[in-house]
C-alpha positions in Angstrom: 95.4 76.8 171.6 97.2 80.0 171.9 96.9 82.2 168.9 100.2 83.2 167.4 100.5 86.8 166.4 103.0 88.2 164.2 105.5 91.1 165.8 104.4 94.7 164.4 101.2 93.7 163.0 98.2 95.7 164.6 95.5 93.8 166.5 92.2 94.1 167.8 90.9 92.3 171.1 88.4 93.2 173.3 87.9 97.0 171.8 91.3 97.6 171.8 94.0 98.3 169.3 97.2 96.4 170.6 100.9 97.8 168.8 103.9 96.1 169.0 107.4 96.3 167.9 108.2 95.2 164.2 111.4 93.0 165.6 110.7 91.9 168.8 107.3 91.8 169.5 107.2 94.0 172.3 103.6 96.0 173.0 104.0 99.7 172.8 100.4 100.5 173.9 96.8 99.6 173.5 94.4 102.0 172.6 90.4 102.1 172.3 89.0 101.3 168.6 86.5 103.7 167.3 83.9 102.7 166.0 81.3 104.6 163.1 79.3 106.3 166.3 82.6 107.1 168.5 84.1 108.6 165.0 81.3 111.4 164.8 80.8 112.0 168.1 84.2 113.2 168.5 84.2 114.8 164.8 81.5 116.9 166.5 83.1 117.6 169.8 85.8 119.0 167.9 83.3 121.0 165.3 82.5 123.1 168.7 86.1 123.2 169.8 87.0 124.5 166.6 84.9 127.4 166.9 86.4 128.1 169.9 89.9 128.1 168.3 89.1 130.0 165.6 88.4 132.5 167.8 91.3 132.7 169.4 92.8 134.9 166.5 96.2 134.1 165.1 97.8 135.5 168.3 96.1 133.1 170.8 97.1 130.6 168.1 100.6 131.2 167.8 100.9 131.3 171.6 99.5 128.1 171.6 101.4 126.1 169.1 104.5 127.8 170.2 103.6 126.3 173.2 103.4 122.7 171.9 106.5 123.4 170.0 108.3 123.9 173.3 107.0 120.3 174.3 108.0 118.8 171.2 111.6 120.5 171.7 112.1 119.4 175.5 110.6 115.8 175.5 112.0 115.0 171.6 114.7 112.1 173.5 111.3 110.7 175.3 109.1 111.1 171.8 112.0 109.8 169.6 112.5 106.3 172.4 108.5 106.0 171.7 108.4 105.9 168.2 111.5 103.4 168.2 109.6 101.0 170.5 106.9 101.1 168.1 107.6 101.3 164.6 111.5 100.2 165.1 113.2 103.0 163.5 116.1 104.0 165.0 116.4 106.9 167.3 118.8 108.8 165.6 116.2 108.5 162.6 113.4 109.4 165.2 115.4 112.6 166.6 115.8 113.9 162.9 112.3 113.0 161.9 111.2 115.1 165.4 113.3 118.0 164.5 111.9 118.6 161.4 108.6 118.3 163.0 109.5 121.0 165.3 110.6 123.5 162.9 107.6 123.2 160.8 105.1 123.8 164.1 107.4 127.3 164.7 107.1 128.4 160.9 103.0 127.3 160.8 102.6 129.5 164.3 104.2 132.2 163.2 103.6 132.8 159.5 99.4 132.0 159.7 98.5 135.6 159.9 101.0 136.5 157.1 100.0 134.2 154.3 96.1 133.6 155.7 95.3 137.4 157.9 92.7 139.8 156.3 94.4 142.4 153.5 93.2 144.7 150.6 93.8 143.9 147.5 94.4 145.7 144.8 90.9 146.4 142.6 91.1 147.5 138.4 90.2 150.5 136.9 86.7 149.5 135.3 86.0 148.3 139.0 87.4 151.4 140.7 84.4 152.7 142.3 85.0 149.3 144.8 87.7 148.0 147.3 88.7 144.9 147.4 89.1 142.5 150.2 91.1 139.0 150.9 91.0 136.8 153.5 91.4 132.7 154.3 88.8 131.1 156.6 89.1 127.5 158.4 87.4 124.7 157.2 85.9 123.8 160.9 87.0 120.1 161.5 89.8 118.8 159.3 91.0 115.0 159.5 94.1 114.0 158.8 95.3 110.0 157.9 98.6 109.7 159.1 100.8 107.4 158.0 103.3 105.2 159.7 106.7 105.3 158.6 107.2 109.0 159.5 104.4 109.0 162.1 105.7 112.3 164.2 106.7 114.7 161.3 103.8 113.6 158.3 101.3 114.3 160.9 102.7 117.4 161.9 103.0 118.5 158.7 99.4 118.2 158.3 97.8 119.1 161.8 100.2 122.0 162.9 99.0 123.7 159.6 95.8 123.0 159.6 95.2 124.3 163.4 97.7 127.3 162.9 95.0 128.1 160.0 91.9 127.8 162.7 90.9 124.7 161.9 90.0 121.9 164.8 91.7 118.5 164.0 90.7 114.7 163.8 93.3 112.3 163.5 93.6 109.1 162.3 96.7 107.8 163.3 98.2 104.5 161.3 97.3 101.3 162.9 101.3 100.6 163.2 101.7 103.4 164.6 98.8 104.4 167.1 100.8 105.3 170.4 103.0 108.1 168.7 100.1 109.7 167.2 98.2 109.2 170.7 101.2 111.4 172.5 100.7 113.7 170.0 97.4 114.6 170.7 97.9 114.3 174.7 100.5 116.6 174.6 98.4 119.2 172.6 96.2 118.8 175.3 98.7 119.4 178.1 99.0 123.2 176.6 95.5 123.8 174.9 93.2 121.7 178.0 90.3 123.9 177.4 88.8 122.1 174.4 89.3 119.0 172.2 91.1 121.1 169.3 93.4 118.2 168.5 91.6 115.1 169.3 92.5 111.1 167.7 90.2 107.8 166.6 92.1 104.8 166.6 91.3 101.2 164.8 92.0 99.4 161.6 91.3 100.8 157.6 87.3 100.9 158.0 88.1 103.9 160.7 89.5 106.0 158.2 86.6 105.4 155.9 84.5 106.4 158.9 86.5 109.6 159.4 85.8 110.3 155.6 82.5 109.8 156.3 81.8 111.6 159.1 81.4 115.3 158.5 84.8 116.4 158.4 84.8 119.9 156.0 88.0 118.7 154.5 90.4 115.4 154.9 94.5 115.4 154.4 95.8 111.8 153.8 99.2 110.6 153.7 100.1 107.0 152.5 99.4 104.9 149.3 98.3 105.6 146.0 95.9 102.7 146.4 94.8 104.0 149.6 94.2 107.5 148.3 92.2 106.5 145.8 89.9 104.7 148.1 90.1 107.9 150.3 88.8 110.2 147.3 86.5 107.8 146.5 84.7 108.0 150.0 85.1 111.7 150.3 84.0 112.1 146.8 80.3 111.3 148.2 79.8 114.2 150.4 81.9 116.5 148.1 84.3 116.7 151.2 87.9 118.5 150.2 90.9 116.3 149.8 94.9 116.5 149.9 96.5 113.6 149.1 100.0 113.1 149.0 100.6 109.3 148.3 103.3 107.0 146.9 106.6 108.0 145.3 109.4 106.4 142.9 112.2 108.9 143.3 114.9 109.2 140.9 118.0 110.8 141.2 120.4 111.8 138.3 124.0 112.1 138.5 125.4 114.0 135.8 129.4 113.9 134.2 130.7 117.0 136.8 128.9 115.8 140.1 131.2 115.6 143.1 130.9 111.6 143.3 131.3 111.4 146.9 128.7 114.0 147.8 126.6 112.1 145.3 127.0 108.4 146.6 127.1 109.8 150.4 123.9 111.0 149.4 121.9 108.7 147.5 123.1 106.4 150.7 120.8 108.5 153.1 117.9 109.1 150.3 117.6 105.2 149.4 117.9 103.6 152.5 117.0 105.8 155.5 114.7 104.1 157.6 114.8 101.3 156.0 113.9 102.8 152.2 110.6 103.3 154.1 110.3 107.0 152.8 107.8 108.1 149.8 110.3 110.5 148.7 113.6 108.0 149.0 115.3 107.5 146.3 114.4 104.3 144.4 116.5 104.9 140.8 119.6 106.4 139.9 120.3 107.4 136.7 124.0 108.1 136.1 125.6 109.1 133.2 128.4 106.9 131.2 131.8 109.1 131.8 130.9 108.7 135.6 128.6 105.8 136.6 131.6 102.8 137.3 133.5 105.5 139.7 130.0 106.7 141.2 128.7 102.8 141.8 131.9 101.4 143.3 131.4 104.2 146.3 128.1 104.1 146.2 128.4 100.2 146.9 131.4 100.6 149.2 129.1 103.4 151.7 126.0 101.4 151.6 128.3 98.3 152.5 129.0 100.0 155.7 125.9 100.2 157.4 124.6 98.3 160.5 121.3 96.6 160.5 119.4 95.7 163.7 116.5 96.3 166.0 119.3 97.9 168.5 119.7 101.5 168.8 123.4 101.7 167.0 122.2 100.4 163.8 121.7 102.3 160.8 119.1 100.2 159.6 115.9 99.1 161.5 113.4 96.3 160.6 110.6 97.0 158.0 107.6 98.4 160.2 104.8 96.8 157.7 105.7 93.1 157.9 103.3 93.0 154.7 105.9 95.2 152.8 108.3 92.4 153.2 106.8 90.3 150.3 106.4 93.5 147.9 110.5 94.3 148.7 111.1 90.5 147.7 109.2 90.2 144.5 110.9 93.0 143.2 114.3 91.8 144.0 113.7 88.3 142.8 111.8 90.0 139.7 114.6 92.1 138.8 117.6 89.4 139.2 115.2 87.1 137.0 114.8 89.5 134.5 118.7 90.4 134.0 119.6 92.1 136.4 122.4 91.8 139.2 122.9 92.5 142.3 126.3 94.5 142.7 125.2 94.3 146.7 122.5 92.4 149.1 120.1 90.2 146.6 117.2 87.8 147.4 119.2 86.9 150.4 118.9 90.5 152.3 115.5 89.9 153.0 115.8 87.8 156.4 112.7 89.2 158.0 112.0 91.7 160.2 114.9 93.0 158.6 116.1 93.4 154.4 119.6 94.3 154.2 120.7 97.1 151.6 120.0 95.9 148.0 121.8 97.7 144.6 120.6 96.4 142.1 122.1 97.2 138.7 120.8 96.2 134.9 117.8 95.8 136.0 114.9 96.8 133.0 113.3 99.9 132.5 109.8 97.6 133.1 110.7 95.7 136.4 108.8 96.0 138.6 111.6 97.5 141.0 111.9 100.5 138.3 108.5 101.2 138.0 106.7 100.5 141.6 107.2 101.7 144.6 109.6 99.3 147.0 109.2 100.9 150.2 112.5 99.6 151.0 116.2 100.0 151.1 116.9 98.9 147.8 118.0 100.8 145.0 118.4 100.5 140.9 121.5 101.8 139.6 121.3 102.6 135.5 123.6 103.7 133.2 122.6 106.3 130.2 124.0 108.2 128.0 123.5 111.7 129.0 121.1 114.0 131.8 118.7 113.8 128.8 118.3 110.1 128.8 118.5 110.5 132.2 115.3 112.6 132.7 113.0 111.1 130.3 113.8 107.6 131.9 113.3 109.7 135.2 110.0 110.8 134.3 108.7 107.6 132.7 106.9 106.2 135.6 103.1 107.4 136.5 104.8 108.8 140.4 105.8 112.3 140.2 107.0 113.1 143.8 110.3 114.6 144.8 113.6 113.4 143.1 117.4 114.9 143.1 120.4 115.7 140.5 123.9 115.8 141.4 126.0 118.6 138.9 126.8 121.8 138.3 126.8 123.6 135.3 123.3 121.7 134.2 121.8 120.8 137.5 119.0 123.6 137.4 117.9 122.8 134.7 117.8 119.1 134.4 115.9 119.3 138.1 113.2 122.1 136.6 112.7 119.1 134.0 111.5 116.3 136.4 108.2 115.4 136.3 107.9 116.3 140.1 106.6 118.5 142.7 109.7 118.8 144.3 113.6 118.2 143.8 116.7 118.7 145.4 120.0 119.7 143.5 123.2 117.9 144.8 121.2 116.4 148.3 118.4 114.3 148.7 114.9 114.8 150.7 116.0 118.0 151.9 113.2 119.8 150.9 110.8 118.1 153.1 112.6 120.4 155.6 112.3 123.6 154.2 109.3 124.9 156.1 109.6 127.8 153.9 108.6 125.7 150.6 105.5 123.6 149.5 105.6 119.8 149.6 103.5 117.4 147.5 103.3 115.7 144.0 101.8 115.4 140.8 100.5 111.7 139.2 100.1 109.1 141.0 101.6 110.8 143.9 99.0 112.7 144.5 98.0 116.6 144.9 97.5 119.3 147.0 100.5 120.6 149.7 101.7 120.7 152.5 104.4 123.5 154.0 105.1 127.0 153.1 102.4 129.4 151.7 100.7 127.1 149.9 100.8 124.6 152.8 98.9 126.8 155.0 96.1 128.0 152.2 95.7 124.7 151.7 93.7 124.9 155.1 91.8 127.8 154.8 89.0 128.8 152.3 89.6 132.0 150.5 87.1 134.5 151.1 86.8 137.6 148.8 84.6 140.5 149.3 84.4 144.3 148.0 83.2 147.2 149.5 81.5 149.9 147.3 83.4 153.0 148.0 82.0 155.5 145.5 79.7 156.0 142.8 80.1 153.9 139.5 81.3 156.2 136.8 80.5 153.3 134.1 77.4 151.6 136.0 77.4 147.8 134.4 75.7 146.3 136.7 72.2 148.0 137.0 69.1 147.9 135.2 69.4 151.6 135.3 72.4 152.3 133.0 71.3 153.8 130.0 72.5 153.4 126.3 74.8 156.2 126.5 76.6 154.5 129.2 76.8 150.8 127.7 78.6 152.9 124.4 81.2 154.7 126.6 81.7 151.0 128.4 82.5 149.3 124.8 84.8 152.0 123.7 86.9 152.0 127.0 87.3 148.0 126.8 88.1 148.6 123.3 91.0 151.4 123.4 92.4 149.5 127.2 92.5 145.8 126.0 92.1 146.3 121.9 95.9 147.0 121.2 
């Protein structure tokens, strides 16, 4: 008898990881698994390679990744088709997703010696007699666990850091997902052939437990909260360095003088954008009482519009993780049974591969649509009284993520007070953009970040050393200082740091 397998869900046969599409089943590749052994071996491989990139310099770097960049710009149609076929998104989604990836390879490339180069720093007076010297060092190997609802630009976000810092990568691409990351790393290899800098394993979860496992000097995951967990847990034996940036439960607040249709146009994009399949969507508006009928009706009226389909016009594609599909139902079904109502979609969006856009509106503060993630394109709508309602129901769940408030004269401040590593005032997700700025969360979502300055320390280990330059003039540290000396130390700390 012939075995039936569902559409989008990974599966092994004969060694070999075999992806199709979510909707229709089609394969998009098949790829060798990796087992334990073939994990290290290429762990190793690229502990050699990175030595070889990290002596490159920044220059031969940047060359290099400006390189890929180039790539990445010229073949984004051919990338964007690819990650359609596989994880059903749809390629205007892909093409945006690509972009983004893009700009944050050109910002990694060219601001690594900046943030990470070799500089003096400044020494202190008691300390005068040395110099002081600060640089960031690469890890060696790092591996990154992609995930697979943004499998081009999470990666990226990752991997371009990392190697612009000199580190060698490893990654584990998401079993949904394997062919994308698989182009990633050919095409790496297309403009840097000389060594396995950016190499991939393939396979199921125990291959990213095997990756953990495997010597990597540091490991940056991507993906659940119950995952992470599991991923500390296993790096947590060899000590190994971790950045985990997991699940999300974004709010966003719309306060009494928002622009309404900016506001609804953009908690549109933020809640369902591939499919609600984002970990910073938003999941939960808060909107305050003078505002919230007028802001619902076009918020209901925009999300109405959209298309859904596995073709490449519609708005909406099928839910990649056919697995997710029961999670986005329980929450709907949960929520209408508790109270709530459902002002658009309802139990009967979800018509697999595919859920329909969901509002749901009073809907409890301890459904669990208000207070786990969905991971799909359904949103709760909630009245309060004020932005100060408004945050502390915002900041009431254990995710801390990104989030977004729609105002003017108090929307700095009400976003400054979201328990969050990142928000957007009057948009939505656009931070994850700004290769100038940090991404990542606090809680439940995780720590450590991506992007910006901090993104690119994140892959290097800080390295301090000082230089004598001159004699000591208060010798402390020497058996040879005398009494005399120790008194004129005590009263110098006391008349510098006693006032």
């Amino acid at each position: 008898m012939t075995a039936v397998h569902t559409p989008g869900v990974p599966r092994v046969e004969n060694g070999e990881l075999i992806s199709t599409n979510p909707a229709t089943g089609v394969e998009a590749g098949r790829l060798r698994v990796s087992d334990p052994a073939a994990v290290r071996a290429t762990v190793d491989r690229a502990r050699v390679a990175a030595d070889w990139w990290a002596g490159l310099g920044f220059a031969g770097r940047r060359a290099r990744l400006l390189r890929w960049r180039a790539v990445l710009a010229n073949r984004l149609t051919e990338l964007a088709e690819l990650a359609h076929l596989e994880g059903g998104k749809p390629v205007a989604d892909a093409i945006v997703e690509i972009a983004s990836a893009v700009e944050h390879i050109d910002w990694a490339a060219r601001n690594a010696r900046r943030v990470l180069g070799h500089r003096r720093v400044r020494s202190r007076l008691v300390v005068a007699e040395f110099a002081a010297h600060l640089e960031y060092q690469p890890y060696g190997v790092v591996g990154v666990i992609g995930p697979w609802n943004y499998p081009v630009l999470t990666p990226v976000s990752s991997a371009a850091y990392a190697l612009a810092a000199g580190n060698a990568v490893v990654l584990k691409p998401s079993e949904y997902t394997p062919v994308v990351g698989q182009w990633l790393v050919d095409t790496f290899a297309e403009v840097v052939p000389e060594q396995p800098v950016f190499s991939a394993v393939h396979g199921l979860g125990e291959v990213g437990a095997a990756l953990c496992r495997s010597g990597v000097n540091k490991v940056a995951f991507t993906g659940s909260t119950a995952t992470a967990k599991k991923v500390m847990a296993a790096c947590a034996e060899s000590l190994t360095p971790v950045l985990l940036e997991a699940g999300g439960k974004d709010a966003m607040i719309v306060d009494e003088d928002a622009d309404l249709d900016a506001a609804a146009q953009a908690c549109v994009w933020g809640a369902l954008t591939n499919a609600g399949q984002t970990c910073i969507g938003i999941e939960r508006a808060y909107v305050v009482e003078p505002v919230y009928d007028a802001f619902l009706g076009k918020l209901v009226e925009k999300a109405g519009r959209l298309t859904v389909g596995a073709g490449d016009g519609a708005d909406i594609g099928p839910i990649t993780m056919p697995a997710q599909i029961a999670v986005i139902r329980r929450h709907i079904t949960d929520a209408v049974a508790a109270g709530g109502r459902a002002v658009l979609g309802g139990p009967d969006a979800v018509q697999p591969p595919f859920v329909r856009p969901t509002i749901l509106v009073d809907v409890p503060e301890d459904a669990a649509a208000v207070r786990e993630e969905t991971f799909g394109p359904t949103l709760t709508v909630r009245r309060v009284r004020d932005a100060d309602e408004a945050v502390a129901l915002a900041n009431a769940v254990p995710y801390g993520l990104g989030g977004s408030v729609f105002g003017r004269r108090r929307a700095v401040a009400v976003a400054r007070r979201l328990r969050s590593g990142m928000a957007a005032i009057n948009s939505t997700l656009t931070f994850v953009g700004m290769s100038t700025l940090p991404f990542g969360g606090v809680g439940d979502s995780g720590f450590g970040r991506i992007h910006g300055d901090d993104g690119l320390r994140e892959f290097g280990r800080a390295k301090a050393v000082t230089r004598r330059r001159g004699p000591s003039l208060l010798p402390a540290m020497t058996f040879e200082r005398t009494p005399e000396q120790v008194t004129r130390i005590a009263k110098i700390v006391k008349k510098m740091y006693g006032r």
